[in-house]
C-alpha positions as CSV (number, residue, x, y, z in Angstrom):
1,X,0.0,0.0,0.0
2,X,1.4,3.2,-1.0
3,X,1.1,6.2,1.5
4,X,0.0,9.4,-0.2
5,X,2.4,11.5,2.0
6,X,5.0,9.4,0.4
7,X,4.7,9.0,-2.8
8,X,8.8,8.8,-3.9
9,X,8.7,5.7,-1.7
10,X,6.7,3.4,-4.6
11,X,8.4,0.2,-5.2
12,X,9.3,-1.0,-7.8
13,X,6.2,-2.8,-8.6
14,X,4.0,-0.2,-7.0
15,X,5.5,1.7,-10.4
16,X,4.7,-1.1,-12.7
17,X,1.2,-0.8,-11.7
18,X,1.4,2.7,-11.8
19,X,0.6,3.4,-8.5
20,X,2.1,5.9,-7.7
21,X,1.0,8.0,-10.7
22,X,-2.6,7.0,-9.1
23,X,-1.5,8.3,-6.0
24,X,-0.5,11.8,-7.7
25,X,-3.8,11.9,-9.2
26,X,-5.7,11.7,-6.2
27,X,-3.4,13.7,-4.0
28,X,-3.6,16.6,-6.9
29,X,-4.5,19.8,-5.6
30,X,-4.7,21.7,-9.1
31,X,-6.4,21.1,-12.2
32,X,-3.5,21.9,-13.3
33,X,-1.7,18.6,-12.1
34,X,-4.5,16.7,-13.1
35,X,-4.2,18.1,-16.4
36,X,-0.4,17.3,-16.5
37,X,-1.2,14.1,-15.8
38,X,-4.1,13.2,-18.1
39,X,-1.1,14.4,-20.7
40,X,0.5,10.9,-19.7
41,X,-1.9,8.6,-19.8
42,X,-5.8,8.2,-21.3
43,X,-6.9,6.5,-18.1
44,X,-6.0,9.2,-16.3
45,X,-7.9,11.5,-18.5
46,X,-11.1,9.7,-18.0
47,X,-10.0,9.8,-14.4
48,X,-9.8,13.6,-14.2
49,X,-12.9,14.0,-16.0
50,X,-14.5,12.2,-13.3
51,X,-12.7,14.3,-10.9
52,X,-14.1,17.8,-12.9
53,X,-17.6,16.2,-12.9
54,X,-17.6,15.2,-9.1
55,X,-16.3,18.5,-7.9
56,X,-19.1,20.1,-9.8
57,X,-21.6,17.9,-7.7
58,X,-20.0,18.7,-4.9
59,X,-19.9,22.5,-5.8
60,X,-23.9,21.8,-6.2
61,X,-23.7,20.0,-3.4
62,X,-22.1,22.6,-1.4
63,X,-24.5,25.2,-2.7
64,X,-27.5,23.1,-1.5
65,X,-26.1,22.6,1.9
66,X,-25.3,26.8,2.5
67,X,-28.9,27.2,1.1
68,X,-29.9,24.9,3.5
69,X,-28.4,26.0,6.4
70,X,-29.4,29.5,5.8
71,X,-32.9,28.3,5.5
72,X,-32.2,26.7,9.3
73,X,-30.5,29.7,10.1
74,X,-33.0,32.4,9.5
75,X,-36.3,29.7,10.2
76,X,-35.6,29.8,13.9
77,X,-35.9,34.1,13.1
78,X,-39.1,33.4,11.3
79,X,-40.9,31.3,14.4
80,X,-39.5,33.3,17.2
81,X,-40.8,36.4,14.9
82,X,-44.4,34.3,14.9
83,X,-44.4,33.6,18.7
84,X,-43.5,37.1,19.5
85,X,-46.2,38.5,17.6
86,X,-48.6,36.0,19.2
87,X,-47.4,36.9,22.3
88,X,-47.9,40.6,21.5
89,X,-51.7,40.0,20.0
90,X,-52.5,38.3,23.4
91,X,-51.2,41.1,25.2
92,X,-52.7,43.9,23.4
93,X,-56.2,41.9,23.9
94,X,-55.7,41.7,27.8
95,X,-55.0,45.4,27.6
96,X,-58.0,46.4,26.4
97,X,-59.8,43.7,28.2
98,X,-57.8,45.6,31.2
99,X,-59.1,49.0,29.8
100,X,-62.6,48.2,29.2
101,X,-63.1,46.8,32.9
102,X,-61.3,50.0,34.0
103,X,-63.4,51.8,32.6
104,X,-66.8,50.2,33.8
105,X,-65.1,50.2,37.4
106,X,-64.6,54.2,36.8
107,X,-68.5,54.6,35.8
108,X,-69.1,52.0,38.8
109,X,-67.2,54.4,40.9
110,X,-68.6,57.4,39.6
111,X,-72.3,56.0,39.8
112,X,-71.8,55.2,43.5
113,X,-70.0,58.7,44.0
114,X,-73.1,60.3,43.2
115,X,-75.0,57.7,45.2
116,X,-73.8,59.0,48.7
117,X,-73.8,62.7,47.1
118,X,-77.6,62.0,47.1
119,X,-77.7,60.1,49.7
120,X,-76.0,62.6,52.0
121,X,-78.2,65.5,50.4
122,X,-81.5,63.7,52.1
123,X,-79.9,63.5,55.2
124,X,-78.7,67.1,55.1
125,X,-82.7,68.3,54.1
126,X,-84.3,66.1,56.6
127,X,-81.2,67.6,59.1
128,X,-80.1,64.5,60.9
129,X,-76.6,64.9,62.0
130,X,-74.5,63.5,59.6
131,X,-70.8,62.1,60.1
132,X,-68.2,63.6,57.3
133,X,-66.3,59.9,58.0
134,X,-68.3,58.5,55.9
């Protein structure tokens, strides 16, 4: 087996099989080398065709996955956006639920306001004593 990092140390017969130019081909790093060596060989050509067409799928690929991953990114935005709003309808509808009891306990207040105005009118024409606690 022929170690990548070390590719001058092919045998003998990992060079009659051409392993080591196998090695160079998938430790290329340029389409440059891969071009260089689909000059040597027509295997290798078909090889680095298939090395052209997989990096496009993996550009696709890669594209897909960042698209994705925005989608993630920003969906959590999106609900919290939702739930906040929700939250904020629900508020705003006990508030004026709030306001609108208010409001009846402020005419409640006001009815029974003028309730012991009257009241304490009577008591002040028919002069009983009246107590200013009250």
């Amino acid at each position: 087996m022929l170690d990548l990092k070390h590719i001058e140390l092919a045998t003998e017969e990992d060079q009659a099989y051409r392993i080591d130019h196998w090695a160079r081909l998938f430790k290329a790093v340029t389409w440059k080398e891969l071009k260089a060596l689909a000059a040597k060989d027509p295997i290798f050509t078909d090889a680095a065709r298939t090395a052209v067409v997989l990096s496009e799928d993996e550009k696709i690929r890669l594209q897909c996955e960042a698209r994705e991953d925005y989608y993630r990114r920003t969906g959590w935005k999106d609900e919290y956006i939702e739930k906040l709003t929700a939250e904020n309808q629900q508020l705003a509808s006990e508030k004026q639920q709030l306001t609108a009891e208010r409001q009846q306990w402020i005419s409640e207040n006001q009815q029974l306001t003028a309730e012991i105005q009257r009241l304490r009118q009577l008591l002040q024409d028919a002069a009983l004593p009246t107590s200013q606690n009250s």
